[in-house]
C-alpha positions as CSV (number, residue, x, y, z in Angstrom):
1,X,123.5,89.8,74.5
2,X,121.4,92.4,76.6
3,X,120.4,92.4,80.2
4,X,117.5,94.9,81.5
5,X,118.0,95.9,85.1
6,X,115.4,97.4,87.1
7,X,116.0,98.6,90.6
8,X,113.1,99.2,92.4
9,X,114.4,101.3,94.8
10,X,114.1,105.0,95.6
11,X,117.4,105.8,96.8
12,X,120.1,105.9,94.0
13,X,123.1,105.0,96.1
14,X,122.1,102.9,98.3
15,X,122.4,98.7,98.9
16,X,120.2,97.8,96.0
17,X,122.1,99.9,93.5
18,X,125.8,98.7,94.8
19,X,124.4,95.3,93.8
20,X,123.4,95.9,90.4
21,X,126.4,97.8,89.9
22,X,128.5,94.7,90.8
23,X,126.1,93.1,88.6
24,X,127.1,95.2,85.6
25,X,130.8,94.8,86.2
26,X,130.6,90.9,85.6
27,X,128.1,91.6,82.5
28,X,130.8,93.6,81.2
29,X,133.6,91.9,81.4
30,X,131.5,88.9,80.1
31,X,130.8,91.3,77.1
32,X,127.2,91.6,77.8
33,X,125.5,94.8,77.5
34,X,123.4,95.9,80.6
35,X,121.0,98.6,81.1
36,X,119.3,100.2,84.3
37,X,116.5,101.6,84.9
38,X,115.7,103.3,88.0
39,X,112.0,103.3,88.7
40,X,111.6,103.1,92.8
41,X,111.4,107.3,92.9
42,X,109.0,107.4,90.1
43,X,105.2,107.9,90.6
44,X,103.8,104.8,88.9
45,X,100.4,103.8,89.4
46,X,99.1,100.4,89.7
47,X,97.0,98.2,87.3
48,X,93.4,98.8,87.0
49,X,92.2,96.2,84.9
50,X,91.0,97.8,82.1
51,X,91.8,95.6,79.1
52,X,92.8,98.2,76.8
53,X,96.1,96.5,76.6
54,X,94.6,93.4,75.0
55,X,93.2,95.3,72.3
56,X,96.3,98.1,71.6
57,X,99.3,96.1,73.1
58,X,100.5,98.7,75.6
59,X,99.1,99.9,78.7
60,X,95.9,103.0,78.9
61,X,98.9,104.7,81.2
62,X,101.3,106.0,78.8
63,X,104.4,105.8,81.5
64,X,107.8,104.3,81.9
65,X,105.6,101.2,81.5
66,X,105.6,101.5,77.8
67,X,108.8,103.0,77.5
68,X,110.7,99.7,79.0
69,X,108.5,97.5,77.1
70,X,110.5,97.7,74.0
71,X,113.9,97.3,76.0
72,X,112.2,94.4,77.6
73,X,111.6,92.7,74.2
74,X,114.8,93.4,72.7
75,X,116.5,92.1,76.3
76,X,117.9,88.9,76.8
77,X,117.4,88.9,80.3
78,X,115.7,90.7,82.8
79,X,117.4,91.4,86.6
80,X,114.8,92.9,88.9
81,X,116.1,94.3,92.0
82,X,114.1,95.6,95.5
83,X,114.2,96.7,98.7
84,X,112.7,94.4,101.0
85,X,109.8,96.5,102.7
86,X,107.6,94.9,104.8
87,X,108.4,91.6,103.6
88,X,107.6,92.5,100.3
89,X,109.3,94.7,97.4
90,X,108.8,98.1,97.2
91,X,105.2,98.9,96.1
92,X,106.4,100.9,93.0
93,X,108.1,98.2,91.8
94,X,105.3,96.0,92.0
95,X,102.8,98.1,90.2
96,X,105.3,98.7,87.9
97,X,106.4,94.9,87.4
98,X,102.3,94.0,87.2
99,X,101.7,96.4,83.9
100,X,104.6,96.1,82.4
101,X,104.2,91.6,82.5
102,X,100.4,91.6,82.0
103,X,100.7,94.9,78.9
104,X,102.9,93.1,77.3
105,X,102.1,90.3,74.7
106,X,105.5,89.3,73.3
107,X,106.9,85.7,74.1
108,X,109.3,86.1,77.4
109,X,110.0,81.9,77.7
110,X,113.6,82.0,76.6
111,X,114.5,85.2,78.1
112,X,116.4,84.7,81.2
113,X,115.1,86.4,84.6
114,X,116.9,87.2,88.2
115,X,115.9,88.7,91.2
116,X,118.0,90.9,93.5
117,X,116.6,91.0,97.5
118,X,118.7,93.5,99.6
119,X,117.3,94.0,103.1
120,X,118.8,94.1,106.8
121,X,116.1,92.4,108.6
122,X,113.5,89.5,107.7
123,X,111.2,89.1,104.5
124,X,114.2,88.0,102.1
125,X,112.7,84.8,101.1
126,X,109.0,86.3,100.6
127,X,110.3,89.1,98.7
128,X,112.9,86.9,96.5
129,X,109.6,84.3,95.6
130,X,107.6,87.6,94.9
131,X,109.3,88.6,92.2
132,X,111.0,85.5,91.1
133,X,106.9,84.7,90.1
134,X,107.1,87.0,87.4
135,X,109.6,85.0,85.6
136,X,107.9,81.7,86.4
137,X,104.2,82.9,85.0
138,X,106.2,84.1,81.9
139,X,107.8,80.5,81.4
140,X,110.9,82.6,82.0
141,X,114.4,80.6,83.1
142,X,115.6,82.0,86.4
143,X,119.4,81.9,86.8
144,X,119.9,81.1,90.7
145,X,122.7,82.0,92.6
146,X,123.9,81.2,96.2
């Protein structure tokens, strides 16, 4: 099995990336094979509703978009992991999250989806329903924890 991890935050080191970490000491010991991306320092733009996707399968912005599209096909599960900012993920993340879901054409429904919130103040819930949507407009299955 193979778990995609994508932490949307900018700093490396900090709360969001201890979590996945954690996370990627229980998929290994489980046997599972995880991989992360790190995308919340990368300049990513946002959607702009073009189409072109629906006619070539990929997105007009050749970016780290289309380059985790095939490790998200091949995935078994997806973890997505933010920052709570404002009471909402990281805005990188987002745009990122919206191409990469709306680009891509292959079936997601049995691939298995989690969200990671890490914040120190308010907007936990808001930002764990905002990216837990992803999964549910994909018909994805997401694995809930305490």
């Amino acid at each position: 099995m193979k778990v995609l991890m994508i932490n949307g935050s900018p700093r490396p080191d900090g709360n969001t990336s201890i979590a996945l970490r954690e996370m990627e000491k229980i998929f290994s010991r489980e046997g599972i094979e995880a991989k992360t991306i790190q995308i919340g320092n990368m300049d990513i733009r946002g959607c702009i509703a073009c189409g072109n996707c629906s006619k070539t399968g990929k997105c007009v912005f050749d970016d780290i978009v289309n380059k985790t599209a095939a490790d998200l096909e091949e995935a078994d599960g997806l973890v997505i992991a933010s920052p709570v900012y404002y009471a909402s993920a990281n805005a990188t993340l987002i745009a990122f999250l919206d191409r990469l879901f709306f680009s891509t054409h292959f079936d997601k429904t049995m691939k298995v989806g989690a969200s990671v919130v890490c914040a120190r103040r308010g907007g936990c819930t808001a930002t764990f329903d905002e990216l837990n949507k992803y999964f549910t407009i994909a018909n994805m299955p997401i694995a809930s924890s305490q």
